[in-house]
C-alpha positions as CSV (number, residue, x, y, z in Angstrom):
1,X,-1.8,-43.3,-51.9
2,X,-1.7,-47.0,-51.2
3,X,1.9,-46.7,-52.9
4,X,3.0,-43.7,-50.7
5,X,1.4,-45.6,-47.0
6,X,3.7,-48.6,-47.9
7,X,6.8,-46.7,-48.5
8,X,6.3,-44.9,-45.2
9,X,5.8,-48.3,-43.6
10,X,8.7,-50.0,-44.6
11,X,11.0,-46.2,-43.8
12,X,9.6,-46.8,-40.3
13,X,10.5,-50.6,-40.3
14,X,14.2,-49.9,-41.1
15,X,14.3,-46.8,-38.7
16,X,12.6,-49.0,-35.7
17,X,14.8,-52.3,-36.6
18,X,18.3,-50.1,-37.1
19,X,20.7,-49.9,-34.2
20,X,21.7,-46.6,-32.1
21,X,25.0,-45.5,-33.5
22,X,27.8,-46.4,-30.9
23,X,28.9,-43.8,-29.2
24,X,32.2,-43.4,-28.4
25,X,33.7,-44.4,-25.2
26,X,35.2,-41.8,-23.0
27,X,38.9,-42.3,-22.2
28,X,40.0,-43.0,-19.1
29,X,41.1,-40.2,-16.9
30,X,44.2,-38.7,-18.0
31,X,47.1,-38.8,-15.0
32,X,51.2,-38.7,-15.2
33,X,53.6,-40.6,-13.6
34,X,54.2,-44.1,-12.7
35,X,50.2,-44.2,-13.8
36,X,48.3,-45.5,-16.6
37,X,46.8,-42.8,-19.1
38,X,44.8,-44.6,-21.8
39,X,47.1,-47.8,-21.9
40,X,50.4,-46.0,-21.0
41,X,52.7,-45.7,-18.6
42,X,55.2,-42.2,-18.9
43,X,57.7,-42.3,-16.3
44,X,60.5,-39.7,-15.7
45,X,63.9,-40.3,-14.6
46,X,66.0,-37.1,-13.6
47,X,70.0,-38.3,-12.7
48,X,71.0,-40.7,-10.1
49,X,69.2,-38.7,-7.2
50,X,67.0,-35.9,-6.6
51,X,69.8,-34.1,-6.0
52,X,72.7,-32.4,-8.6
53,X,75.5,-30.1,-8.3
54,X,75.9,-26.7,-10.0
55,X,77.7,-27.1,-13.8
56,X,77.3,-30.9,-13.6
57,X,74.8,-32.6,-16.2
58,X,72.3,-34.1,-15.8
59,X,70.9,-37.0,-17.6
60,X,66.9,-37.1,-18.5
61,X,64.8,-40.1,-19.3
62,X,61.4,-40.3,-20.1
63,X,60.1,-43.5,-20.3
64,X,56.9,-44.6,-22.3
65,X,55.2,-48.6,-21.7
66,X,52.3,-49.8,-23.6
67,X,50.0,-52.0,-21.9
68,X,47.9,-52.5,-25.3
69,X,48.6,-51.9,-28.7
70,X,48.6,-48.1,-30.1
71,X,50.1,-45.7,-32.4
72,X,51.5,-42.5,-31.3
73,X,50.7,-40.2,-34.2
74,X,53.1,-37.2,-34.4
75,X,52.8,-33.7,-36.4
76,X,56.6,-33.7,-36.9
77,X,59.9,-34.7,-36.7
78,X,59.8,-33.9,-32.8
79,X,58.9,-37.2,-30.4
80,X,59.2,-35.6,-26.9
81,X,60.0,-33.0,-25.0
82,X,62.0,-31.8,-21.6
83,X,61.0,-28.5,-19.5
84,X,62.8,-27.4,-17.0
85,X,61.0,-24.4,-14.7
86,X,62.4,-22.5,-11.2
87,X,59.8,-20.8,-9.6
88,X,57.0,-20.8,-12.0
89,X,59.5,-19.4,-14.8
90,X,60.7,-22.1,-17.8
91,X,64.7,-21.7,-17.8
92,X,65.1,-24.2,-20.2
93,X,63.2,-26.2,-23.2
94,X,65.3,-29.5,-24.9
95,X,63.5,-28.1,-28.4
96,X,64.3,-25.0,-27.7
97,X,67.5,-25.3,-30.0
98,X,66.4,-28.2,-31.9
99,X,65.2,-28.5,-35.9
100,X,62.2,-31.0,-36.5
101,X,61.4,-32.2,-40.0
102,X,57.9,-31.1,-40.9
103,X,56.3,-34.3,-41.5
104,X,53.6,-36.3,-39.6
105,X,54.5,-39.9,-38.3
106,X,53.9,-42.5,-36.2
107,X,55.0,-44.9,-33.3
108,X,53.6,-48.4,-33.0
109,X,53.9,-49.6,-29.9
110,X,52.7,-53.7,-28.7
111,X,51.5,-54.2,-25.5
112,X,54.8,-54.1,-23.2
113,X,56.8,-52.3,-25.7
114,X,58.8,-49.1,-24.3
115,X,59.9,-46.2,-26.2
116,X,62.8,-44.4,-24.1
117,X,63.7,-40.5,-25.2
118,X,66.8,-39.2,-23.7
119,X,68.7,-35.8,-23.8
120,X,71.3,-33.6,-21.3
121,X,70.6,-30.8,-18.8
122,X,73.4,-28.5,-17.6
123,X,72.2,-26.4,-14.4
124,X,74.0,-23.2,-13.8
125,X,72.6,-22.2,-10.7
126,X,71.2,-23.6,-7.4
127,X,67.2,-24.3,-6.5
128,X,64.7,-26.1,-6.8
129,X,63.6,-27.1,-9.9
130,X,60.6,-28.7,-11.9
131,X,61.6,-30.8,-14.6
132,X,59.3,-32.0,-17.0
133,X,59.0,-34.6,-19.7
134,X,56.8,-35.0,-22.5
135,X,55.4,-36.8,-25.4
136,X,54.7,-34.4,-28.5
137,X,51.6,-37.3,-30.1
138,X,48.9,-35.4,-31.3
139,X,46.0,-38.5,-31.4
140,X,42.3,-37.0,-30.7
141,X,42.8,-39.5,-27.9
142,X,44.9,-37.6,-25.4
143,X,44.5,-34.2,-24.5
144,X,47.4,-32.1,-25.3
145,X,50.0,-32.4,-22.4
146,X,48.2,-35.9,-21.2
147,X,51.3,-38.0,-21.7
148,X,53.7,-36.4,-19.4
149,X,55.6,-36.8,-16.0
150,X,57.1,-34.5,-13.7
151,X,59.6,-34.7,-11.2
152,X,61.5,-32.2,-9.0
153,X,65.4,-32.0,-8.7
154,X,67.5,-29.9,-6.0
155,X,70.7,-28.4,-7.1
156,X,73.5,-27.7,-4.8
157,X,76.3,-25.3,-5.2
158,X,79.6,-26.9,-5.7
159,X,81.2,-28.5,-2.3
């Protein structure tokens, strides 16, 4: 009995001396644009201007800065995406077309470091438009969609 009081004793010493487990912190609130999202930065760049012409291309830049170390972890082949929408309704996807090689990876990124993913937009039509850019990274970290920017571009007919 004396044998079994002792044992609980010292399994309540080590219980009572033993530290909480941390708990993990919550990441900061997710936002896009010029703003911060858990250490980065993802800007968008749509053309010269907010404005384009019918037929004419337009160049897309999304823009990704590190303000602390991390690793983008990725499911595939595929590092970013472009979305373009007109009224609610998706008119064009940059993967839409596109073949990804089916295996995971990764992007280390310093603090300051940029990662800059580019690709071409042809409108065929006036409007408004929504265009949006995107990072594919799949860490637990960011909420799917988190590291993304949007901005809106105006297309004219031809003068």
């Amino acid at each position: 009995m004396n044998l079994l009081a002792a044992g609980i004793s010292i399994l309540l010493l080590m219980v009572g001396c033993s530290q909480p487990p941390s708990q993990p912190s919550d990441p900061s609130p997710v936002e896009t644009g010029n703003e911060h999202s858990n250490g980065l930065s993802v800007e968008i760049e749509v053309g010269d201007a907010a404005t384009s012409q019918v037929d004419e291309p337009v160049d897309l830049l999304l823009v990704v800065t590190a303000f602390h170390p991390v690793t983008l972890q990725f499911s595939s082949g595929q590092r970013f995406d472009f979305v373009v929408s007109k009224d609610g309704e998706e008119v064009w996807r940059w993967s839409g077309d596109q073949f990804f090689t089916q295996a995971l990876g990764e992007e280390s990124l310093s603090a300051g470091d940029e990662l800059r993913y580019q690709a071409q937009w042809t409108p065929t039509e006036e409007g408004t438009y929504e265009v949006l850019g995107l990072v594919t990274a799949t860490n637990p970290e960011f909420e799917e969609g988190s590291l993304s920017a949007e901005q809106t571009l105006t297309v004219e007919g031809r003068s």
